[in-house]
C-alpha positions in Angstrom: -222.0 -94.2 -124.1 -220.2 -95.8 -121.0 -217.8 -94.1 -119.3 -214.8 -95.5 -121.8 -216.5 -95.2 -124.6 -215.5 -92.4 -126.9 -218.2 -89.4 -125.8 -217.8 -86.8 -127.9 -219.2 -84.5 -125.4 -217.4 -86.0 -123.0 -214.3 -85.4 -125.1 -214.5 -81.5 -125.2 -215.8 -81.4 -121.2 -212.4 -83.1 -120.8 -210.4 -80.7 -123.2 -211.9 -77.5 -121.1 -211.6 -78.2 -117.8 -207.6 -79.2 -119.2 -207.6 -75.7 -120.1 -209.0 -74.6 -116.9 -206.5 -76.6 -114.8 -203.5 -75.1 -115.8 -204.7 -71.7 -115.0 -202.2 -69.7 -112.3 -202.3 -71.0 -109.2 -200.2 -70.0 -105.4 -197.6 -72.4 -106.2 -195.7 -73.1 -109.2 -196.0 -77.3 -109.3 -193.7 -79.4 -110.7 -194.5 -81.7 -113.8 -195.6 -84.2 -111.3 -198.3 -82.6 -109.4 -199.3 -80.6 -112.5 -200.5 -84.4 -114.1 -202.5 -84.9 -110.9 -204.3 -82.1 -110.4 -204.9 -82.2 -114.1 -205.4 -86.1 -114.4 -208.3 -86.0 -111.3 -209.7 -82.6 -113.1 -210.1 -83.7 -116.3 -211.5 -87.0 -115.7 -214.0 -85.2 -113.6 -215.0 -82.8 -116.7 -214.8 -86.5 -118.8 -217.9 -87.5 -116.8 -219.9 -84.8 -116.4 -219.9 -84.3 -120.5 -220.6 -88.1 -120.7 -223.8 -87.8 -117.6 -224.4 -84.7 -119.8 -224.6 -86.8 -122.8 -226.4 -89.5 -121.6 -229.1 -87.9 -119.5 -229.6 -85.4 -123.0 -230.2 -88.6 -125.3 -233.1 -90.5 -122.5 -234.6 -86.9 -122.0 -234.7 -86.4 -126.2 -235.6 -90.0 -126.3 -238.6 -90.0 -123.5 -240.0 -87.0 -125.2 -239.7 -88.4 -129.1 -237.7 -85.0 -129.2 -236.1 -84.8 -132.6 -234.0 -82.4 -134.1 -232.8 -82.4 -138.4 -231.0 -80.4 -140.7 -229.3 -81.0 -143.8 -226.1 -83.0 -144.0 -224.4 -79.5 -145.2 -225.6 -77.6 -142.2 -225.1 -80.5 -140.1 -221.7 -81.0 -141.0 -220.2 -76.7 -141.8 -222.5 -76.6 -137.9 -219.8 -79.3 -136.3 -217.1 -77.9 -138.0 -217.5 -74.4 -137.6 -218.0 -75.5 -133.3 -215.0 -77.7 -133.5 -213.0 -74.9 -134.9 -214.4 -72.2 -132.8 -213.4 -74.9 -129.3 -210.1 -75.4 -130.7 -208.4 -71.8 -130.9 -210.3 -71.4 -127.4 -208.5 -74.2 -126.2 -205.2 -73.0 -127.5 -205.8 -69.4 -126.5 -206.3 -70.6 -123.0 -203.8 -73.1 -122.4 -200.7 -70.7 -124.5 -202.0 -67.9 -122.0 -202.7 -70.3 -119.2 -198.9 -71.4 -119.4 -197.4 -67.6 -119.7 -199.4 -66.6 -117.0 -198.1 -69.5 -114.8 -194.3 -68.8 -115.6 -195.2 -65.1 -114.2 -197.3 -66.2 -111.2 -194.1 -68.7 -110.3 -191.7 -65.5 -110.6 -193.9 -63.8 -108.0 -193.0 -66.5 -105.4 -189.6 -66.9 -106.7 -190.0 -70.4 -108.3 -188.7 -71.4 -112.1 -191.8 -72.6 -113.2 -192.5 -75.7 -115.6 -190.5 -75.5 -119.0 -191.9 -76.4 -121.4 -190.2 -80.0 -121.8 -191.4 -80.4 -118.2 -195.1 -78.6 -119.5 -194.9 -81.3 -122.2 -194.1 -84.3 -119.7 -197.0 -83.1 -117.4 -199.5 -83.1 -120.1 -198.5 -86.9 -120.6 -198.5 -87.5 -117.5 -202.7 -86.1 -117.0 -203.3 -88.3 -119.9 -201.7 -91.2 -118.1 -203.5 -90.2 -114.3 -207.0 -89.6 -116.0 -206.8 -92.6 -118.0 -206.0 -94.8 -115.1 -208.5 -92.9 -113.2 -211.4 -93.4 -116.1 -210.3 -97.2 -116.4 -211.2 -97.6 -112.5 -214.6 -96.0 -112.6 -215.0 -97.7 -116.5 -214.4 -100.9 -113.9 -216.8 -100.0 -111.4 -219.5 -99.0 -113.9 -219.4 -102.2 -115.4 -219.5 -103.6 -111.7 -222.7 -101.8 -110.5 -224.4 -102.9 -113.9 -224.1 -106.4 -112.9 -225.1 -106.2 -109.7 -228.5 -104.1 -110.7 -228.8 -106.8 -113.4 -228.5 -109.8 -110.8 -230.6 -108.3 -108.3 -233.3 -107.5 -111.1 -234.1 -111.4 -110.9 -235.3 -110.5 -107.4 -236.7 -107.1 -106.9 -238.3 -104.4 -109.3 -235.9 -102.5 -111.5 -235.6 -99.1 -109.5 -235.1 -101.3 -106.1 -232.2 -102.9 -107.6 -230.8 -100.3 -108.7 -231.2 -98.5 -105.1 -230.0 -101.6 -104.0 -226.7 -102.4 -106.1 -226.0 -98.5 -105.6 -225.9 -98.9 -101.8 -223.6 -102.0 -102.6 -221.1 -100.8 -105.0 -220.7 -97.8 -102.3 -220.2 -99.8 -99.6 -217.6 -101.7 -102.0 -216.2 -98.7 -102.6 -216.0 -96.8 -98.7 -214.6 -100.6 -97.7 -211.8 -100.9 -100.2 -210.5 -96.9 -99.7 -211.1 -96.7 -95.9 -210.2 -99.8 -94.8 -208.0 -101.3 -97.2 -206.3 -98.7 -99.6 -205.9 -95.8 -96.7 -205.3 -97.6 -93.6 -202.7 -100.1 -95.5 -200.8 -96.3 -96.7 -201.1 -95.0 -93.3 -199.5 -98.4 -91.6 -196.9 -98.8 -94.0 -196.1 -94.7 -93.7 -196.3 -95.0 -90.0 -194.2 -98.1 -89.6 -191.4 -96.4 -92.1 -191.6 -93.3 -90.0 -190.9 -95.6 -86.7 -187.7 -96.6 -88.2 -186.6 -93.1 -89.5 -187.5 -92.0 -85.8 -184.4 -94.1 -84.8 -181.8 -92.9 -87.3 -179.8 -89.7 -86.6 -179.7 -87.4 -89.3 -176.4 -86.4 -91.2 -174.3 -83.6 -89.3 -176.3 -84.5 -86.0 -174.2 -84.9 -82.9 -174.8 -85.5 -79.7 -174.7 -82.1 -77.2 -172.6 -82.2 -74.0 -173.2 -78.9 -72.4 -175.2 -79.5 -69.5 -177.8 -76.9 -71.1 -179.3 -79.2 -73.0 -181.5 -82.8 -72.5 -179.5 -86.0 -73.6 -176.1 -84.5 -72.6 -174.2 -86.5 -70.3 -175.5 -84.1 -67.6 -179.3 -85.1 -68.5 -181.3 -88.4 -67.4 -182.9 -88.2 -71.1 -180.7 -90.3 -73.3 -179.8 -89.4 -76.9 -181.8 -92.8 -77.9 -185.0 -91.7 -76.3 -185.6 -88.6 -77.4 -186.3 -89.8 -81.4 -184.7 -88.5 -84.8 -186.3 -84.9 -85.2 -185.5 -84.7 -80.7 -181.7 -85.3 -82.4 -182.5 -82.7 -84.6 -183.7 -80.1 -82.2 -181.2 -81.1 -79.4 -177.9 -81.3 -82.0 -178.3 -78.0 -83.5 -178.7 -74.6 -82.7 -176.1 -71.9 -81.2 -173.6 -71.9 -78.5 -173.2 -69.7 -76.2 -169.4 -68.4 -78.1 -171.7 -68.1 -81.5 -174.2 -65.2 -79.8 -171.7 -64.0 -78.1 -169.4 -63.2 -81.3 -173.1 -62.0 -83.4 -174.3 -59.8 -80.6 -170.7 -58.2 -79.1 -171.5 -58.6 -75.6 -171.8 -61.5 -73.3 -173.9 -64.2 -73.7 -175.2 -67.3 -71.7 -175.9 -70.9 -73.0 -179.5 -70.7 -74.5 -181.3 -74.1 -72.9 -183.1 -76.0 -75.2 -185.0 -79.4 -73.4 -187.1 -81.9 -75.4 -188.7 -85.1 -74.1 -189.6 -88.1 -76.6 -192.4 -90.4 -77.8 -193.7 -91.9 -74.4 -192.9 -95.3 -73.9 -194.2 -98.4 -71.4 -198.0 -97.5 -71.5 -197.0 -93.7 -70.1 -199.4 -90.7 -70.9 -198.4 -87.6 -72.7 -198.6 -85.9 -69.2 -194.9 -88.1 -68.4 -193.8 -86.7 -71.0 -194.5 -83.0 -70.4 -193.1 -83.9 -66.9 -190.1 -85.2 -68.0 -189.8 -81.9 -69.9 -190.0 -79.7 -66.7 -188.0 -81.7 -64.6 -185.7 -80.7 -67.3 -186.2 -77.4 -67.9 -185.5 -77.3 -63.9 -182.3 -79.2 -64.1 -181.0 -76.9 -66.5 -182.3 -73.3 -64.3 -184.8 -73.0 -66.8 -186.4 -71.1 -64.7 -183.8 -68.5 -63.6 -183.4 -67.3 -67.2 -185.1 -64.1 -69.2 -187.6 -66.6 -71.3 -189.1 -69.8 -71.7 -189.9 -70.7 -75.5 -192.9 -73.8 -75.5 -192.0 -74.8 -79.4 -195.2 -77.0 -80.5 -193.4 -79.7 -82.9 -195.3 -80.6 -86.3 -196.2 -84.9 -86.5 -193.1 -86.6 -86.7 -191.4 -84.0 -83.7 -189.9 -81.5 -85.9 -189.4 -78.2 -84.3 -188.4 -75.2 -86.7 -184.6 -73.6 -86.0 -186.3 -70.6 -87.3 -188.6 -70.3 -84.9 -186.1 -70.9 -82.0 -182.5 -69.9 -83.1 -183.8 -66.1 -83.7 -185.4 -66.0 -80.1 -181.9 -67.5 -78.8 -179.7 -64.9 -80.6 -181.8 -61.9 -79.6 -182.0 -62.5 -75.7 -178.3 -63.2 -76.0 -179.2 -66.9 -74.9 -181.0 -65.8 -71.6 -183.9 -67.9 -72.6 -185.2 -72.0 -72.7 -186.9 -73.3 -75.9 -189.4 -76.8 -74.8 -190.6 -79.3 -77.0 -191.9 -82.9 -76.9 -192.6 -85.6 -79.4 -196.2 -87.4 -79.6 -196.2 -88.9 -82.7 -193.7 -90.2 -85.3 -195.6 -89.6 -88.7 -195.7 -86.3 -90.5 -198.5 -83.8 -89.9 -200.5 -84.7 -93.1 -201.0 -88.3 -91.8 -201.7 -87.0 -88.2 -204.5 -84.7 -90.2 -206.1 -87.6 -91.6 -205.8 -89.8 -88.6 -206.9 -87.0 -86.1 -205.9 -84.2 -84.4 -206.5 -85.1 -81.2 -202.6 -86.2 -80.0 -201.4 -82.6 -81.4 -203.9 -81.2 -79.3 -203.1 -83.1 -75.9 -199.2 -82.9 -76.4 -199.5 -79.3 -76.0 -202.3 -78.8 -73.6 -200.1 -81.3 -71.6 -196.9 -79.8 -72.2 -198.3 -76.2 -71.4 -200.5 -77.1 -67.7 -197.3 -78.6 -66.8 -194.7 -75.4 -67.8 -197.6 -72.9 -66.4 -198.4 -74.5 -62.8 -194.7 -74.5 -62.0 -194.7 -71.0 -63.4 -197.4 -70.3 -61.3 -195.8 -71.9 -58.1 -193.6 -69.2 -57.8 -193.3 -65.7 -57.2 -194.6 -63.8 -59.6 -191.3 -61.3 -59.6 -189.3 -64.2 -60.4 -190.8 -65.9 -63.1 -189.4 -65.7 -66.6 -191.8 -64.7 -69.8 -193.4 -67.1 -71.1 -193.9 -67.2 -74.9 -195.6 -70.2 -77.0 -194.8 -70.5 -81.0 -195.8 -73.5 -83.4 -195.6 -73.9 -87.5 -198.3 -75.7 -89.5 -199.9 -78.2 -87.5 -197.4 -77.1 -84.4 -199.3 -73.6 -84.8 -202.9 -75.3 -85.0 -202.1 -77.1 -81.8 -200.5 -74.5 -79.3 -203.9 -72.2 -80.1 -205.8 -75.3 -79.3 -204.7 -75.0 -75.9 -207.2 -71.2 -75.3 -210.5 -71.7 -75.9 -210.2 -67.6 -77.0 -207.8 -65.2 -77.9 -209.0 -63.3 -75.1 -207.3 -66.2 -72.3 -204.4 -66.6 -74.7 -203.4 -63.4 -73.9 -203.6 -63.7 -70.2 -201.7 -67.0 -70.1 -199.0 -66.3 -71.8 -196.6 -62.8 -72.7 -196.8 -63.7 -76.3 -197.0 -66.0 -79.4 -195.3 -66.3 -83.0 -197.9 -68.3 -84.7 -196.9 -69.8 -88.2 -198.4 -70.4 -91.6 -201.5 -71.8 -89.3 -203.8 -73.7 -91.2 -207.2 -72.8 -92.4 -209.2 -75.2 -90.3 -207.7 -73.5 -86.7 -210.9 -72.5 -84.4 -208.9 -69.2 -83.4 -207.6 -68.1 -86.2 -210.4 -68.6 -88.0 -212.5 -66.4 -85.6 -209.9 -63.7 -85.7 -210.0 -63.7 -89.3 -213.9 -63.3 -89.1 -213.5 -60.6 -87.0 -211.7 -58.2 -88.9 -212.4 -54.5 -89.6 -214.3 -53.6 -92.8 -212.1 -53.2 -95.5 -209.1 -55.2 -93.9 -207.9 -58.0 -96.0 -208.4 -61.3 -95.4 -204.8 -62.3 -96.0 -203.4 -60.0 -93.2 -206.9 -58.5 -91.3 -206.6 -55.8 -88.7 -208.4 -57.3 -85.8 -209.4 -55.0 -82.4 -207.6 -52.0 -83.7 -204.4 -54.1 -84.0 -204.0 -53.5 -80.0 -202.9 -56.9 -79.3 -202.8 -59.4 -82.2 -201.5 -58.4 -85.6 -201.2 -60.5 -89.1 -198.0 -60.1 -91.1 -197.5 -61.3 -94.6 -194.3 -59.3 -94.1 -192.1 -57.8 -91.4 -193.6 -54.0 -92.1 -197.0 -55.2 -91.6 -196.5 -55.5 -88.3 -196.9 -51.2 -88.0 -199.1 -50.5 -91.0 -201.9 -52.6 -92.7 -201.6 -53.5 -96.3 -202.7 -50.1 -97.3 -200.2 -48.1 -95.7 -202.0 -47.2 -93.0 -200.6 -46.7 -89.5 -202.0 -49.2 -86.8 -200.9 -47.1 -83.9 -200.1 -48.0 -80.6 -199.3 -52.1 -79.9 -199.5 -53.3 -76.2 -198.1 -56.2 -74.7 -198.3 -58.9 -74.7 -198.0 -59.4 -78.7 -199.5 -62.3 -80.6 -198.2 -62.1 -84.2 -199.7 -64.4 -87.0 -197.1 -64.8 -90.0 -198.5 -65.8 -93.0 -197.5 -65.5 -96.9 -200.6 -64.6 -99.2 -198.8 -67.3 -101.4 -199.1 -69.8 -98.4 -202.0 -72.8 -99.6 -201.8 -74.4 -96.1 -203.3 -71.0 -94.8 -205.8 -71.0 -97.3 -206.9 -74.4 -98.8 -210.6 -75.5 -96.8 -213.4 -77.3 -98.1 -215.4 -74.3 -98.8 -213.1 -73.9 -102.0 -215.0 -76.7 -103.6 -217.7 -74.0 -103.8 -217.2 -70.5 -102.6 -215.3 -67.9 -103.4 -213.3 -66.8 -101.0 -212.4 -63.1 -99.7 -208.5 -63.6 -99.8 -208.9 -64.4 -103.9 -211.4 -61.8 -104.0 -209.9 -59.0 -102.8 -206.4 -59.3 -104.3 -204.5 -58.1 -101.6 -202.0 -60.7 -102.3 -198.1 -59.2 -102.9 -196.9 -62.5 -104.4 -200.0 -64.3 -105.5 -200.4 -63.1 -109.1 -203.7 -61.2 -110.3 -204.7 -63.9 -113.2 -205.1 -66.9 -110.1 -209.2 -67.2 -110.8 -211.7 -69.1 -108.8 -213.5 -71.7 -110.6 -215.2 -74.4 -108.4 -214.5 -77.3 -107.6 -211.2 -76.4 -109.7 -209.7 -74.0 -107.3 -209.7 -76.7 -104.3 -208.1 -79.4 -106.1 -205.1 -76.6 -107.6 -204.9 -75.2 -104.1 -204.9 -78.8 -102.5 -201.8 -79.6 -105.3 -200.3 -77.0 -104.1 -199.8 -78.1 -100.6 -196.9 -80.5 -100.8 -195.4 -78.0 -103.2 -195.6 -74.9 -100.8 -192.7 -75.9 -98.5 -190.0 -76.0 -101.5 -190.9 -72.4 -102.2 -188.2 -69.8 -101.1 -188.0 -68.1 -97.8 -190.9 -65.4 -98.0 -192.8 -67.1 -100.2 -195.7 -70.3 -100.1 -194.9 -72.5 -96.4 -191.3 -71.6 -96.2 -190.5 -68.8 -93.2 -187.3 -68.0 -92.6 -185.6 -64.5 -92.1 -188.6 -62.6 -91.7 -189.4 -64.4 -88.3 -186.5 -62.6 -86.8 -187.7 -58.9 -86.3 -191.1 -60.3 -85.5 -189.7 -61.8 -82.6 -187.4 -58.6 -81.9 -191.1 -56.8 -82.3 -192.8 -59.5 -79.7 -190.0 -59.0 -77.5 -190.7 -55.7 -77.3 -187.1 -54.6 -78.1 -189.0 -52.5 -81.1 -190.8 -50.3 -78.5 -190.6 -46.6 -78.7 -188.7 -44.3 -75.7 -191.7 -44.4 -73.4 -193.3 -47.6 -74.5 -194.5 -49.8 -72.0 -192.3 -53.1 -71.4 -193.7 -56.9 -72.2 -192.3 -58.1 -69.0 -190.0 -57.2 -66.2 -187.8 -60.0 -66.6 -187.4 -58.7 -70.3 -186.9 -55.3 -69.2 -184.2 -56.3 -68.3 -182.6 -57.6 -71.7 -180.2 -54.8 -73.1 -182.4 -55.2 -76.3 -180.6 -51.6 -77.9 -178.1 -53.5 -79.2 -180.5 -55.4 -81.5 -180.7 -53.0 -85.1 -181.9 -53.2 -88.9 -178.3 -54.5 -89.7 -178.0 -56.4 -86.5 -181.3 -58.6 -87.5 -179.4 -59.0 -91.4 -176.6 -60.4 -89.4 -178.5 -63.4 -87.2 -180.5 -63.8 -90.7 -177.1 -64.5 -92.3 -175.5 -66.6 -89.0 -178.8 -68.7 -89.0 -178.5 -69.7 -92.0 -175.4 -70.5 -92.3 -175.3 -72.4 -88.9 -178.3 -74.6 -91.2 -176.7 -75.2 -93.6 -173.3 -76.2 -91.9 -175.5 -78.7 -90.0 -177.1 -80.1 -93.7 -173.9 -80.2 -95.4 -171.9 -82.5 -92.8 
């Protein structure tokens, strides 16, 4: 039968691999994205049972195959086969469903109910009958273009022929037509959202910062997540009230889209011309923040790094493109790349150009596509580590050169979802703040040098995870279970396990802090920890400059408190 036509076979492939979708997965997924992963996956199983079909009727057909029984047998066979599918199919999707409520509390997330499990089930029936009418469409499409071309060539070159055609159709109308118009129309709505100033955004006028009245950079220029970064953070009165003791104006500089045919080399100059307006350079630290697409730069990231050196300390940042970082990854990487290869040359030859008693510590963070693009900028972890006196590297994605070798390189019997790599000397993986001075087993790491590079990452986290070798390969970090908050009945099935894992992507940063792409509070005592401010009586320093930090005042309950103050001074910002 055709692809719409009522396959029998095709029926139950379609029921199953329904019963497979809704497995457990990292993320729970709301009704929405539950109907698409289970729309594409069941119209997928709806085909194969129908090729399955078809290819099983020419084969019995080509070999006069034949296979009888009585109309008793016949009929007690399909009913005793249809009865035996059907409690399988219930079984699995009732259990599939209470396993998924209890995979969702892991990462803190309600789950579907089961008026929203209802609504998604509806809505799969919806996606894969839209889907199965469009390929019903271009079935009937490539039959009459073999049967055209069969009035001019043999019968296998036409169908060769009108193939090659319909896929060229095909690759025309979704490259050129369906994905470039999304990308345009994304791109030109995230040109004008680039202009608006978000709610509870004002305009900074302490010299301290870039677009103040004190700053050549004007307010206009420096885009809507610039705003962002540039209209939020502390003040110098707010550390100073968190910490006790005195506190200077943390800098924070930021440099916008380029405009009139300028390179992203203008704007990481632009960016050091402020960072030496503000005496950047005369401070503790200097923080080189890699934005995600559209600009954004994570408070979290910065804010924690601001209260802890008491604001002795600059945080840098530029914009290079306006869309977010899932349209950048299906454009190209390469302007994420250059904007921070740019930004850092610039920040590390003035560095460079002075004495090396003077110069501040130099630290480098990113989130997402921020963190793929400041490790782009070492070829190895190896010059990483001599360029810079650490790194707080966030929920990096899967398809990261370096942290994909590091992860490669781990000792036997280390986890893939937080390895020890080179006897933890330098680099160390946290799912968690404790991991940072035993693995996952409880085992001490021992003695950490400077300078620190810490990978945060949540077991739960997809962007981590989700690569194309999940279409077919198992990988270790499902394998070995290691996982604190991915549950123990998430099971690999191929092909299945990329598209739930790929679902869960835009799903991961509405999980709580802690859990899936969301990383809040636990960023703080890794940056007390890459500070060095954790060290042991004894304990060699991370830098002289840092030395010099009164760091003692900075304890368990002292990290709750800027945790608390943080978010607050967030939600203040959201709420105006």
């Amino acid at each position: 039968m055709g692809i719409m036509g009522l396959s029998f076979l095709g029926v139950i492939a379609a029921l199953a691999m329904y019963a497979v979708s809704v497995s457990p997965s990292l993320m729970a997924r709301s009704w929405a994205w539950h109907a698409v992963a289970s729309g594409v996956l069941v119209t997928g199983g709806y085909v194969a049972g129908v090729l399955v079909q078809n290819v099983g009727a020419r084969i019995f057909t080509a070999t006069g195959l034949t296979i009888r029984a009585s109309e008793p047998v016949e009929i007690g066979f399909r009913v005793a086969a249809g009865a035996l599918f059907a409690v399988w199919w219930l079984y699995a999707v009732i259990q599939s469903y209470r396993r998924a409520r209890k995979a969702a509390a892991l990462v803190n997330m309600p789950g579907e109910t089961f008026g929203e499990y209802i609504l998604g089930t509806a809505g799969t029936v919806v996606v894969s009958w839209t889907l199965l009418a469009i390929l019903g469409g271009l079935n009937r499409v490539g039959r009459l273009l073999i049967a055209a071309l069969g009035d001019y060539m043999p019968r296998p070159a036409a169908f060769v022929v009108g193939v090659a055609i319909l896929c060229a159709i095909v690759f025309f109308l979704t490259s050129n037509v369906i994905l470039r118009g999304g990308i345009g129309f994304f791109r030109r709505h995230a040109e004008r959202m680039n202009l608006r100033t978000a709610r509870g955004i004002y305009k900074p006028f302490v010299p301290e910062r870039s677009a103040s009245p004190a700053s050549p950079v004007t307010w206009e220029s420096v885009g809507g997540q610039g705003r962002v970064f540039l209209g939020r953070g502390p003040s110098r009165l707010d550390i100073a009230q968190v910490s006790g003791g005195e506190a200077m104006e943390p800098i924070r500089v930021y440099a916008g889209m380029p405009t009139g045919g300028a390179g992203i080399e203008a704007a990481a100059a632009t960016v050091v011309a402020e960072l030496r307006r503000t005496g950047a350079f005369n401070r503790a630290v200097i923080l080189l923040a890699a934005s995600t697409g559209s600009g954004w730069v994570d408070e979290w990231q910065v804010q924690p790094l601001e209260f802890l050196t008491r604001g002795n300390c600059a945080t840098a940042s530029l914009q290079y493109s306006y869309v977010p970082s899932v349209l950048n990854w299906l454009t190209g990487l390469e302007p994420a790349q250059d904007a921070s290869a740019a930004l850092f040359r610039a920040v590390r030859a003035e560095l460079d150009s002075m004495d090396e008693a003077d110069r501040p510590a130099l630290f480098v963070c990113g989130e997402s596509l921020g963190a793929f693009a400041s490790q782009s900028v070492f070829s190895s972890v190896e010059e990483a580590l001599a360029q810079v006196d650490g790194a707080l590297w966030v929920g990096t994605p899967a398809f990261t050169p370096m942290h994909r070798a590091l992860t490669a390189a781990r000792h036997k019997g280390s986890p893939e979802v937080a390895p020890v790599v080179h006897n933890a000397r330098r680099v160390r993986f946290a799912n968690e703040p404790s991991d940072l001075r035993t693995d996952l087993y409880g085992r001490e790491l021992g003695p950490w040098g400077f300078p620190r590079i810490v990978y945060a990452q949540h077991p739960s986290d997809p962007v981590v995870w989700w690569n194309n070798k999940l279409i077919w390969t198992q990988p270790d970090w499902l394998r070995e279970r290691a996982g604190r908050d991915v549950s123990r009945n998430v099971e690999f099935t191929r092909f299945v396990t990329y598209i739930q894992v790929l679902a869960d992507l835009p799903v991961a940063g509405t999980a709580p802090g802690g859990h899936g792409h969301t990383y809040h509070e636990e960023l703080i005592p890794l940056w007390r920890a890459i500070l060095g401010f954790d060290r042991m009586p004894g304990e060699e320093g991370a830098h002289p400059r840092l030395d010099a930090l009164d760091g003692s005042w900075v304890d368990e309950q002292m990290v709750e408190r800027i945790g608390i103050v943080v978010r607050a001074n967030l939600e203040l910002s959201d709420r105006q």
